[in-house]
N, CA, C and O atoms as a Tinker XYZ file with bonds, in Angstrom:
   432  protein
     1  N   -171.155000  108.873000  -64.954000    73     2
     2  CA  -171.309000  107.535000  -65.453000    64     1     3
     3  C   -170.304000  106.644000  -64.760000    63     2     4     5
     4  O   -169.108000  106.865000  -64.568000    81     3
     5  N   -171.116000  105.464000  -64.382000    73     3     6
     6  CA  -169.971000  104.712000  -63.718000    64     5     7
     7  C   -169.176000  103.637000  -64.988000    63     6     8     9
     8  O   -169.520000  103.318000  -66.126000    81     7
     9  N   -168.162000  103.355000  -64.267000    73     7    10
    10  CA  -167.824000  102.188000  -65.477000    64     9    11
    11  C   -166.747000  101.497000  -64.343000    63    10    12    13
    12  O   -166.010000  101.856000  -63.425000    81    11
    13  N   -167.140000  100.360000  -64.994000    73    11    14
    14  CA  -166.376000   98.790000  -64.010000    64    13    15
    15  C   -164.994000   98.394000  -64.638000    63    14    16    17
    16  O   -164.972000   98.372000  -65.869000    81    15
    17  N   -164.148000   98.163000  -64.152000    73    15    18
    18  CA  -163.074000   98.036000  -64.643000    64    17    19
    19  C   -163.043000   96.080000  -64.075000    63    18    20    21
    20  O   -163.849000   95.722000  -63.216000    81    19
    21  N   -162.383000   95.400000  -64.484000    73    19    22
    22  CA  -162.555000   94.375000  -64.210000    64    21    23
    23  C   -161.175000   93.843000  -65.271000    63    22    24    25
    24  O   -160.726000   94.224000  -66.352000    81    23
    25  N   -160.854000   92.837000  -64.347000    73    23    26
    26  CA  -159.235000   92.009000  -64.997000    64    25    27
    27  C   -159.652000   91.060000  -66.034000    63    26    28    29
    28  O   -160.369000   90.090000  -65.790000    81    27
    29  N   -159.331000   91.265000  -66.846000    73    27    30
    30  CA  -159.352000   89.999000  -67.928000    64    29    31
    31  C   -158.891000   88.328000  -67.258000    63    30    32    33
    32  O   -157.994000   88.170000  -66.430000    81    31
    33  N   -159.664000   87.306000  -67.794000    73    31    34
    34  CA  -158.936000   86.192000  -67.398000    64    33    35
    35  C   -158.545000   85.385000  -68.273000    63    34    36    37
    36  O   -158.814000   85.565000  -69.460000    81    35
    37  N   -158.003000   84.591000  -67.940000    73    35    38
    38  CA  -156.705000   83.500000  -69.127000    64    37    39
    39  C   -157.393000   82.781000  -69.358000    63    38    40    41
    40  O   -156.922000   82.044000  -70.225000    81    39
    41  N   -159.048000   82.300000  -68.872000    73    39    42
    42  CA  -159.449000   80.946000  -68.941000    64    41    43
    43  C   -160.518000   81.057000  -70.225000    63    42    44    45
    44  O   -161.412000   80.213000  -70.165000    81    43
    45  N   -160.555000   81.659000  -70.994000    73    43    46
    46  CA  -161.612000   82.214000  -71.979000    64    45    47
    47  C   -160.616000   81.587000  -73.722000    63    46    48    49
    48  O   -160.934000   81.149000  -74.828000    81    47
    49  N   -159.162000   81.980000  -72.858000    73    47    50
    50  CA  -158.585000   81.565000  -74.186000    64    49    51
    51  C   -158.132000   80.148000  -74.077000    63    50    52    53
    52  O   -157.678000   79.748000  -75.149000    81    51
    53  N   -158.107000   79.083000  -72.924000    73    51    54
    54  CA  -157.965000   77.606000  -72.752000    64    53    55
    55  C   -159.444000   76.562000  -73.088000    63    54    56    57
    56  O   -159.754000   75.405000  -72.804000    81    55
    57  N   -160.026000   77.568000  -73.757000    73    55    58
    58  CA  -161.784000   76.564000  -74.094000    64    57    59
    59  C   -161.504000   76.191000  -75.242000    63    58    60    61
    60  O   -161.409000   74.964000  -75.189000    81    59
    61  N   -161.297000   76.578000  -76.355000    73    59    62
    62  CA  -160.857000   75.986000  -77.195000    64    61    63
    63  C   -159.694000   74.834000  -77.815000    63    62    64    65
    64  O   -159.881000   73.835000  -78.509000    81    63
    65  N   -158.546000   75.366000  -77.306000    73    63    66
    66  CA  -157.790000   74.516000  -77.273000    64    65    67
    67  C   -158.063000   72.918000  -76.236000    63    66    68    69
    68  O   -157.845000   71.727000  -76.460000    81    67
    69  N   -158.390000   73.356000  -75.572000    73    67    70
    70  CA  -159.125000   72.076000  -74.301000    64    69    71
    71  C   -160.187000   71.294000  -75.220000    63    70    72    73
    72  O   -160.038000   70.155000  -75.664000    81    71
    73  N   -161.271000   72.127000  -75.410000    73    71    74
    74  CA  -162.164000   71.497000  -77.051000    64    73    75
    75  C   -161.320000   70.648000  -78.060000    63    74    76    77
    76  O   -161.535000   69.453000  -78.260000    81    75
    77  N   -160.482000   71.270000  -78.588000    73    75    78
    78  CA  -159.953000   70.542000  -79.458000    64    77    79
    79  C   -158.872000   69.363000  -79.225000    63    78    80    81
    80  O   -158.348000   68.579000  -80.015000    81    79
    81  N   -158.755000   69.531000  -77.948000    73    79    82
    82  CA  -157.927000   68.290000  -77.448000    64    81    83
    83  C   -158.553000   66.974000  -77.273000    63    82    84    85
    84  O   -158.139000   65.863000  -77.603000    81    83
    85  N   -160.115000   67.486000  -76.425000    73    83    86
    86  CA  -160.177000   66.360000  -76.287000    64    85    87
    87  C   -161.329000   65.557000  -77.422000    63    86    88    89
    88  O   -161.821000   64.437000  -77.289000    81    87
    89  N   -161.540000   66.528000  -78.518000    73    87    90
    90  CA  -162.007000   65.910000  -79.861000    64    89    91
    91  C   -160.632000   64.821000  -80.803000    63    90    92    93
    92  O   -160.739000   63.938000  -81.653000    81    91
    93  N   -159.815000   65.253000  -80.333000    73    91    94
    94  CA  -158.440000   64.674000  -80.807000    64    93    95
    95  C   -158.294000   63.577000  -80.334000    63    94    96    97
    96  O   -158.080000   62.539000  -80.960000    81    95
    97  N   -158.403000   63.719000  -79.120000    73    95    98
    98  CA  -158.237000   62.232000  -77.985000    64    97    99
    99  C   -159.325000   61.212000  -78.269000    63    98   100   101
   100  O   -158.942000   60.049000  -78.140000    81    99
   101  N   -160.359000   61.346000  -78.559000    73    99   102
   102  CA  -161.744000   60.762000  -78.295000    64   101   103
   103  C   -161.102000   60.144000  -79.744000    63   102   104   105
   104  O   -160.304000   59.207000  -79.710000    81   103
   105  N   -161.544000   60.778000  -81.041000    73   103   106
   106  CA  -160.746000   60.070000  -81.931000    64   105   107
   107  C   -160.043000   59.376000  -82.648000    63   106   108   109
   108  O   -160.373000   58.557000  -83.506000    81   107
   109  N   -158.287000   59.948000  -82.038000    73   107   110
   110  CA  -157.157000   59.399000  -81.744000    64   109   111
   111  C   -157.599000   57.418000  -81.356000    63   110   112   113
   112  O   -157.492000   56.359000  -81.973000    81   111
   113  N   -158.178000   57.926000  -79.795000    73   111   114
   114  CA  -158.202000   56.123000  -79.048000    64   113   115
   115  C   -159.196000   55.501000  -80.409000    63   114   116   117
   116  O   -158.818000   54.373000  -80.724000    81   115
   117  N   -160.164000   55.926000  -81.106000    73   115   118
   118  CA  -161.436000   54.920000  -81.238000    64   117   119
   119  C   -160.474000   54.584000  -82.866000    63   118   120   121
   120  O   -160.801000   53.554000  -83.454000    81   119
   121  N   -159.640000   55.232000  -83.340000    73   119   122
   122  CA  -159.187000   55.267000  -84.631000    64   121   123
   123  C   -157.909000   54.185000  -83.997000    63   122   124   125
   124  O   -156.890000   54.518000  -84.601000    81   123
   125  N   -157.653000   53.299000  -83.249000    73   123   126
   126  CA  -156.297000   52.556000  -82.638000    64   125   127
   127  C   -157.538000   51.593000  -81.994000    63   126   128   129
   128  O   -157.298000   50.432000  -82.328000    81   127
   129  N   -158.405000   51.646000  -81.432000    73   127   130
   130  CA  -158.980000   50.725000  -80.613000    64   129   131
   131  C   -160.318000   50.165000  -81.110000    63   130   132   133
   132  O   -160.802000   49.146000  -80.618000    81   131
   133  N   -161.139000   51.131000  -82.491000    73   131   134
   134  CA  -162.115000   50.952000  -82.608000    64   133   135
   135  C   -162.047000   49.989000  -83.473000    63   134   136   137
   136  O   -161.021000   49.474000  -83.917000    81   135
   137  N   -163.559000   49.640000  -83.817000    73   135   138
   138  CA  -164.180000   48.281000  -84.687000    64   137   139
   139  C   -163.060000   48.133000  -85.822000    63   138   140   141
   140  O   -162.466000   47.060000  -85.939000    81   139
   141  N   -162.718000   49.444000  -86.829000    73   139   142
   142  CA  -162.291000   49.377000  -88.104000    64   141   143
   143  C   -160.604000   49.669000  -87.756000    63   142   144   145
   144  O   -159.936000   49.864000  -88.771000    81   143
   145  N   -159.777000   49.726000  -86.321000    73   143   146
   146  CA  -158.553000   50.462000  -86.568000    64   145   147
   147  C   -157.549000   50.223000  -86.703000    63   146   148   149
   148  O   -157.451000   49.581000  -87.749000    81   147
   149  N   -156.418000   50.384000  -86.137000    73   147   150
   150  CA  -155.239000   49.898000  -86.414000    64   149   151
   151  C   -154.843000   48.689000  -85.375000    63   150   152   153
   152  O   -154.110000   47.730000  -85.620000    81   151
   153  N   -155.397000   48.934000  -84.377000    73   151   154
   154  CA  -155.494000   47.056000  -83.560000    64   153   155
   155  C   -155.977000   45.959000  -83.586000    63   154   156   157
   156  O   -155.678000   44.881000  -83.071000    81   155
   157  N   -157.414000   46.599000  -84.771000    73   155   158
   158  CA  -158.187000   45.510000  -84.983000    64   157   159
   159  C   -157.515000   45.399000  -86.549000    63   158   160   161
   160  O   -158.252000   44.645000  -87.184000    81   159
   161  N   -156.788000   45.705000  -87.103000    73   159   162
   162  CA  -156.175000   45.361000  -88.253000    64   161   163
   163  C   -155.701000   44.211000  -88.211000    63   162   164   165
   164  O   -156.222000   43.239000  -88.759000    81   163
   165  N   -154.337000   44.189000  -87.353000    73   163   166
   166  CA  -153.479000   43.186000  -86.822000    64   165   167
   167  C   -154.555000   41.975000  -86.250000    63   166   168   169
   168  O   -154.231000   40.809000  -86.476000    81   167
   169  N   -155.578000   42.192000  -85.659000    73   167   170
   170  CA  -156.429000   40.806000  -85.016000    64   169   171
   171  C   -156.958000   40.237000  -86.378000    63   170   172   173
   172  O   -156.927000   39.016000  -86.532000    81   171
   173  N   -157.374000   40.932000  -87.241000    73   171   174
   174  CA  -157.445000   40.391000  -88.519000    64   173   175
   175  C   -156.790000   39.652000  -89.250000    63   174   176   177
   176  O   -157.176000   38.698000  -89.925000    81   175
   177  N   -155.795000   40.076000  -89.130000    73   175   178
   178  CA  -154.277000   39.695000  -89.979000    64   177   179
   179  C   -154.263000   38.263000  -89.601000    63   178   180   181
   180  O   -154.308000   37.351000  -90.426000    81   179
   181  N   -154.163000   38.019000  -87.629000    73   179   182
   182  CA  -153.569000   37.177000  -87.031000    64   181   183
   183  C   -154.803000   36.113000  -87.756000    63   182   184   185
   184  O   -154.472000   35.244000  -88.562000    81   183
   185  N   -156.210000   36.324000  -87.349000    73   183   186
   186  CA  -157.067000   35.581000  -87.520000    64   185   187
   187  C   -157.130000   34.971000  -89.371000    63   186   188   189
   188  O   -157.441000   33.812000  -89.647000    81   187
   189  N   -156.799000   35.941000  -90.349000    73   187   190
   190  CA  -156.706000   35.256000  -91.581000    64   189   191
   191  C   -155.772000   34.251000  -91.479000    63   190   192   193
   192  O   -156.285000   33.132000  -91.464000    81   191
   193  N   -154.315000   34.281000  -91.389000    73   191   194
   194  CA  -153.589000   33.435000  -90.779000    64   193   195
   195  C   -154.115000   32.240000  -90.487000    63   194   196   197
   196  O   -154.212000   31.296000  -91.272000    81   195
   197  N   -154.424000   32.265000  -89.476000    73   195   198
   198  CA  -155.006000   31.035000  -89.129000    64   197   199
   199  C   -156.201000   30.315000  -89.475000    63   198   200   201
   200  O   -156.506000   29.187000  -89.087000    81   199
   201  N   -156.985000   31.230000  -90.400000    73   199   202
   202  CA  -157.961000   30.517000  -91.079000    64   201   203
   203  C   -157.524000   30.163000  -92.364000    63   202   204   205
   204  O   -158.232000   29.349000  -92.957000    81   203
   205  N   -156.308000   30.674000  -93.054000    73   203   206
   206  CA  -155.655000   30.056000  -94.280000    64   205   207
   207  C   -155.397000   28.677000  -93.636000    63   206   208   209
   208  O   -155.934000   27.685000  -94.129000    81   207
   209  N   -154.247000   28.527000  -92.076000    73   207   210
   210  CA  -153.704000   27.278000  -92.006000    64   209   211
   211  C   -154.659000   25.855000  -92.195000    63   210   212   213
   212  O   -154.297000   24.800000  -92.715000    81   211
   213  N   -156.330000   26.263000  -91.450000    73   211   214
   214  CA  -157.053000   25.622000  -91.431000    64   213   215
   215  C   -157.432000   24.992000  -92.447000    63   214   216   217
   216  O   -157.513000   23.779000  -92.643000    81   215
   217  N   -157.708000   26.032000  -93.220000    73   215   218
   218  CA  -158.291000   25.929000  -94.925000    64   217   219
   219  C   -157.026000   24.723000  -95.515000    63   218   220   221
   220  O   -157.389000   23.694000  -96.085000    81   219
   221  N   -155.602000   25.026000  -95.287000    73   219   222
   222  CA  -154.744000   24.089000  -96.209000    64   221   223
   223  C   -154.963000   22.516000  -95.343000    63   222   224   225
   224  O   -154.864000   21.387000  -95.823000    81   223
   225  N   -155.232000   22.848000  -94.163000    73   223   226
   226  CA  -155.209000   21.384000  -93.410000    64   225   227
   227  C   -156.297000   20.447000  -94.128000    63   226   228   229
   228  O   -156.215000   19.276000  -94.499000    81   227
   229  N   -157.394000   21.420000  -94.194000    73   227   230
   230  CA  -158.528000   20.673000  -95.079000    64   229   231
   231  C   -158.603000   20.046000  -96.459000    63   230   232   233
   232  O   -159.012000   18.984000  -96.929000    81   231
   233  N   -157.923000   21.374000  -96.995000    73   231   234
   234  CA  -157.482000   20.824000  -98.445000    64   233   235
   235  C   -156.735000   19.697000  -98.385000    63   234   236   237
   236  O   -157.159000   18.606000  -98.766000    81   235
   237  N   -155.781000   19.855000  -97.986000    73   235   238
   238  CA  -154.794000   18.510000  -97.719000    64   237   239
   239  C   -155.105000   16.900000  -97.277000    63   238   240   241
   240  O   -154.541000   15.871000  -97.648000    81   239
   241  N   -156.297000   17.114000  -96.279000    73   239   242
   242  CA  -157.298000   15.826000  -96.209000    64   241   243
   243  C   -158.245000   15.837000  -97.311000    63   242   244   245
   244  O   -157.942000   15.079000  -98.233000    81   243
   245  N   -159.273000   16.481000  -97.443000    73   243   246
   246  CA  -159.873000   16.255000  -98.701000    64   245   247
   247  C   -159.026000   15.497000 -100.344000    63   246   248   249
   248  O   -159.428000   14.768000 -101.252000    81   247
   249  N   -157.786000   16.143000 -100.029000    73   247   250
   250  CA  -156.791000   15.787000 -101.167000    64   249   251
   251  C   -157.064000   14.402000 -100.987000    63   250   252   253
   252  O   -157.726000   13.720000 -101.769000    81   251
   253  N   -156.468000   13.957000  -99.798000    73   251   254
   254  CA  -156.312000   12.280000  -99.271000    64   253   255
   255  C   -157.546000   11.755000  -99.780000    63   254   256   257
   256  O   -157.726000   11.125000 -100.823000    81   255
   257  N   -158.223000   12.037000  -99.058000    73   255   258
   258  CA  -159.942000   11.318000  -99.053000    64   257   259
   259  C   -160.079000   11.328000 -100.314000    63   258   260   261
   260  O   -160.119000   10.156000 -100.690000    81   259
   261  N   -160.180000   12.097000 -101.244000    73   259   262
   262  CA  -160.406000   11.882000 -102.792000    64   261   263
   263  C   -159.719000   10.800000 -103.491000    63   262   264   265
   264  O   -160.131000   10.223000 -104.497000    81   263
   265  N   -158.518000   10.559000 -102.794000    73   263   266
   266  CA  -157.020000    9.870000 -103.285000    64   265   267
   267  C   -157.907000    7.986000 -102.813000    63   266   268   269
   268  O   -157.807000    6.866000 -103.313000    81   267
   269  N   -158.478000    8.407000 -101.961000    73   267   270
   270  CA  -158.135000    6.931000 -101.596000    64   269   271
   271  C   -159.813000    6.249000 -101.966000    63   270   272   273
   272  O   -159.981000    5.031000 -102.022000    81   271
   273  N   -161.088000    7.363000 -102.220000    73   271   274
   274  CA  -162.051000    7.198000 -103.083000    64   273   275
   275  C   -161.920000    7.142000 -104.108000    63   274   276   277
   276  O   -163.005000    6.852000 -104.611000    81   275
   277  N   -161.215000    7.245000 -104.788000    73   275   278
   278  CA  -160.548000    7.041000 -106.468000    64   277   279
   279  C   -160.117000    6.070000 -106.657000    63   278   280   281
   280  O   -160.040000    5.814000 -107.859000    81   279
   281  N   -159.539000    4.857000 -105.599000    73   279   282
   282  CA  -159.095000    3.205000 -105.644000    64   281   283
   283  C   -160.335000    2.609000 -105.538000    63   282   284   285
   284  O   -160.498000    1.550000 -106.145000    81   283
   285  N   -161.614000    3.261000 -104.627000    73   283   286
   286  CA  -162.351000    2.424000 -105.042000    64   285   287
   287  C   -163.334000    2.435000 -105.981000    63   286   288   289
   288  O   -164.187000    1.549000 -106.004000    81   287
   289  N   -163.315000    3.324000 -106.752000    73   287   290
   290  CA  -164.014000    3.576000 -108.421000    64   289   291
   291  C   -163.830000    2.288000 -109.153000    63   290   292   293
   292  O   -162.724000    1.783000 -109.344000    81   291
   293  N   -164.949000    1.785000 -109.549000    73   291   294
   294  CA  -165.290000    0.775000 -110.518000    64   293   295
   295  C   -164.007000    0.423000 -111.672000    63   294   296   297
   296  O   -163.540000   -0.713000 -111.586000    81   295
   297  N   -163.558000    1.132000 -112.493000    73   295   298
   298  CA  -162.431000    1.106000 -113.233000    64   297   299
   299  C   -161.113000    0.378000 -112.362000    63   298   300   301
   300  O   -160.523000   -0.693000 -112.503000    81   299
   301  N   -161.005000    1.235000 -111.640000    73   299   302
   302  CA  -159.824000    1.365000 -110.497000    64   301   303
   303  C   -159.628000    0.511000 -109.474000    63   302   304   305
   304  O   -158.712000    0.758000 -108.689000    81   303
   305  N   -160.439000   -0.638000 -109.292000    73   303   306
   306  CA  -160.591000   -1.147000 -108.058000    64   305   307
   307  C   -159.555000   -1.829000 -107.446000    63   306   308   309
   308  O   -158.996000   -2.590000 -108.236000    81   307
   309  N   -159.107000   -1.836000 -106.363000    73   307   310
   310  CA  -157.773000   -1.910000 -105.686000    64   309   311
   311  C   -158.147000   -2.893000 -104.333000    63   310   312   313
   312  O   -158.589000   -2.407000 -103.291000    81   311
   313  N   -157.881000   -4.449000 -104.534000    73   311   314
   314  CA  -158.569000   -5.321000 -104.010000    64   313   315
   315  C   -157.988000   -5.354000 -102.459000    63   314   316   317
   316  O   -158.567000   -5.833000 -101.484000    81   315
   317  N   -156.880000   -4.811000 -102.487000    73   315   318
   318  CA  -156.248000   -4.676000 -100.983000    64   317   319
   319  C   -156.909000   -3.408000 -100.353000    63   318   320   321
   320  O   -156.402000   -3.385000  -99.232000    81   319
   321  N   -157.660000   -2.459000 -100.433000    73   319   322
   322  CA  -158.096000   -1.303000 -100.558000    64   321   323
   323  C   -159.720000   -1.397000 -100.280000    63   322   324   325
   324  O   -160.342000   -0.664000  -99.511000    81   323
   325  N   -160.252000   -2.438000 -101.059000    73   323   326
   326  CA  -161.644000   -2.750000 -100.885000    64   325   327
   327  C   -161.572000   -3.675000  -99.541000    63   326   328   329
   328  O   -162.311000   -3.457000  -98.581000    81   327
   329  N   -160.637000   -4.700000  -99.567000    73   327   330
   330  CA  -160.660000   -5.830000  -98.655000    64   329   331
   331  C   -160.047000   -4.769000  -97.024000    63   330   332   333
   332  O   -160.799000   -4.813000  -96.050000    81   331
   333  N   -158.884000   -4.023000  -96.925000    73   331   334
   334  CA  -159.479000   -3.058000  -95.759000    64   333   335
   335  C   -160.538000   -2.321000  -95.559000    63   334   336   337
   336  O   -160.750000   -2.080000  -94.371000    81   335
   337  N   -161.097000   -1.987000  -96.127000    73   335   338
   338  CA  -162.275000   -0.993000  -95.919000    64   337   339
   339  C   -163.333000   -2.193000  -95.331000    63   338   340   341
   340  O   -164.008000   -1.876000  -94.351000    81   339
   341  N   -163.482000   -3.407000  -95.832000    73   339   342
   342  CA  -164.379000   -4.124000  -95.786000    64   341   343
   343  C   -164.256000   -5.000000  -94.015000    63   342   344   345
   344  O   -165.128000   -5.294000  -93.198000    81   343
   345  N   -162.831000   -5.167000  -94.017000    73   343   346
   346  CA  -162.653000   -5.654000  -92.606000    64   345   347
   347  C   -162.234000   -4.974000  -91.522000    63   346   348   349
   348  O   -161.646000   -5.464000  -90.558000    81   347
   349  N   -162.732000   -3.103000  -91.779000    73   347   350
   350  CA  -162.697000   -2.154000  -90.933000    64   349   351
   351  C   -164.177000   -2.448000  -90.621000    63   350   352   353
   352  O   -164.378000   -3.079000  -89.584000    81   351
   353  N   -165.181000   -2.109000  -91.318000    73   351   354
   354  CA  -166.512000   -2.166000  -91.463000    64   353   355
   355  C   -166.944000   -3.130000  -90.862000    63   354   356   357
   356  O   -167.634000   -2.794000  -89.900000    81   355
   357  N   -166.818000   -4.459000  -91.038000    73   355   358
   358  CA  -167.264000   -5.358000  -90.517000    64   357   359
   359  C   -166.885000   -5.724000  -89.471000    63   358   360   361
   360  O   -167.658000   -6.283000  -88.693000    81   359
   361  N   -165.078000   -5.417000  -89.057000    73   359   362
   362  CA  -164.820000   -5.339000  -87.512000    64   361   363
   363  C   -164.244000   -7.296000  -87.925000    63   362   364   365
   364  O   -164.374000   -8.067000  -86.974000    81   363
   365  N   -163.771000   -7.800000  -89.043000    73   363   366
   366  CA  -163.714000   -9.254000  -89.036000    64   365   367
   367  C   -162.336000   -9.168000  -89.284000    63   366   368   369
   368  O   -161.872000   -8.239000  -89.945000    81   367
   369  N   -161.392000  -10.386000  -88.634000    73   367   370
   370  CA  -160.231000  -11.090000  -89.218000    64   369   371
   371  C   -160.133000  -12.522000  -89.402000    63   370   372   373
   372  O   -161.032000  -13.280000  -89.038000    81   371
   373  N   -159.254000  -12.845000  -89.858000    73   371   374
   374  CA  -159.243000  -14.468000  -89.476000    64   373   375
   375  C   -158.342000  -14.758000  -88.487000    63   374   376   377
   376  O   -157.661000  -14.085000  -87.714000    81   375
   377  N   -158.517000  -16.024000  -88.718000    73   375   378
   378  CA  -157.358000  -16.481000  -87.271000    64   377   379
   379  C   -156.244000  -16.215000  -87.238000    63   378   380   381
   380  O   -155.868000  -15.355000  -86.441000    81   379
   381  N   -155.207000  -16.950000  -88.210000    73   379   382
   382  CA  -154.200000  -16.589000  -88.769000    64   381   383
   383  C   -153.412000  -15.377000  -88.871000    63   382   384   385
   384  O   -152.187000  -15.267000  -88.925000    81   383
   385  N   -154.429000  -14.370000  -88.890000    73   383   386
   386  CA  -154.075000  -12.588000  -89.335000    64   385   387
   387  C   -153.637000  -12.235000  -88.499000    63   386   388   389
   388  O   -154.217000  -12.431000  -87.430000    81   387
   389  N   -152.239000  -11.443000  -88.521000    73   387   390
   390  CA  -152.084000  -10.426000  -87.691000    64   389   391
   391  C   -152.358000   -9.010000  -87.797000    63   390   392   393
   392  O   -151.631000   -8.255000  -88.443000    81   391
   393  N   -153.336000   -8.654000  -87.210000    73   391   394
   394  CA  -154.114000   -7.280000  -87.545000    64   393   395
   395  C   -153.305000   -6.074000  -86.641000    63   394   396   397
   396  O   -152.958000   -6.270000  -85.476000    81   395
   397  N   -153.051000   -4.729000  -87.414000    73   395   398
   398  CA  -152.509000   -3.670000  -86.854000    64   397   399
   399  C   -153.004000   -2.647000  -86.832000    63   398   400   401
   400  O   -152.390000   -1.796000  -87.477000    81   399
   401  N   -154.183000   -2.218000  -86.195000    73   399   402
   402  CA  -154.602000   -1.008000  -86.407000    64   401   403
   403  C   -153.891000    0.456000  -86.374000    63   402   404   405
   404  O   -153.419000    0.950000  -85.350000    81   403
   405  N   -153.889000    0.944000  -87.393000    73   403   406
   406  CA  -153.293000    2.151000  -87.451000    64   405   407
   407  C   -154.556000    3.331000  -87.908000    63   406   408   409
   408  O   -155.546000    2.880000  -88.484000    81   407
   409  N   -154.486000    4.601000  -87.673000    73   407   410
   410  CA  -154.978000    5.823000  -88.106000    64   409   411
   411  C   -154.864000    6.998000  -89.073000    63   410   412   413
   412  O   -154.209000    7.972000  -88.702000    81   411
   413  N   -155.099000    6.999000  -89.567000    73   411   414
   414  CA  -154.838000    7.912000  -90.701000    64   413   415
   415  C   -154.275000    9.400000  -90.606000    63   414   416   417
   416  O   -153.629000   10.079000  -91.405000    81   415
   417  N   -154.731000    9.633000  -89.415000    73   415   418
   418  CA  -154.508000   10.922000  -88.612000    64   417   419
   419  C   -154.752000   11.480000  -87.557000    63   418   420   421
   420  O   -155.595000   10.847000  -86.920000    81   419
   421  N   -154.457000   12.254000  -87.132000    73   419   422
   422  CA  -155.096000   12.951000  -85.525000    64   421   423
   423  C   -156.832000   13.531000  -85.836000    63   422   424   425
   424  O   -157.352000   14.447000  -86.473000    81   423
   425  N   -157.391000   12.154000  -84.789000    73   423   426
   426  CA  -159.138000   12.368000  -85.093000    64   425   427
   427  C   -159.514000   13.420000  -84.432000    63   426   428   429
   428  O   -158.832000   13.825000  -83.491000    81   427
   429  N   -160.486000   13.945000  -84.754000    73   427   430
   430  CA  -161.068000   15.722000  -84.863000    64   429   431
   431  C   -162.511000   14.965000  -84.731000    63   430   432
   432  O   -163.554000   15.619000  -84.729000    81   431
């Protein structure tokens, strides 16, 4: 009977570990880089941030705008208040007037 003798090799026991590395790796990156991970956490973060600042900028004009629609409510009427609005609108002064246009804020 013949029989083969033949050397064992090292590379039978590096398949697995190699397997499991690069299930680790693949992972690892998409769990730091992917849709839900720890980089897109922080872009979140940054982006709430800045959609709070927005949100208070708004509030804060709306505040105004309510403030200065409330002088001209029937009860309330505020004749220096009606009489600008009225000679914004109409674009009129008199002669006499010295007119100063000013802005309420940085237009958007």
């Amino acid at each position: 009977m013949w029989t083969r003798q033949h050397k064992q090799r090292n590379t039978g026991r590096l398949i697995v570990p190699a397997v499991s590395a690069l299930f680790l790796a693949y992972f690892g990156f998409h769990a730091y880089h992917g849709e839900f991970g720890i980089y897109s956490k922080y872009l979140y973060e940054a982006q709430a941030v800045e959609l709070q600042a927005r949100l208070d900028s708004m509030t804060a004009r709306r505040v105004e705008m309510e403030r200065r629609v409330q002088l001209l409510h029937d009860g309330t009427l505020e004749k220096d208040m009606l009489d600008e609005q009225a000679r914004r609108a109409l674009n009129l002064s008199q002669a006499d007037e010295i007119v100063i246009m000013r802005t309420s804020g940085p237009a958007n």
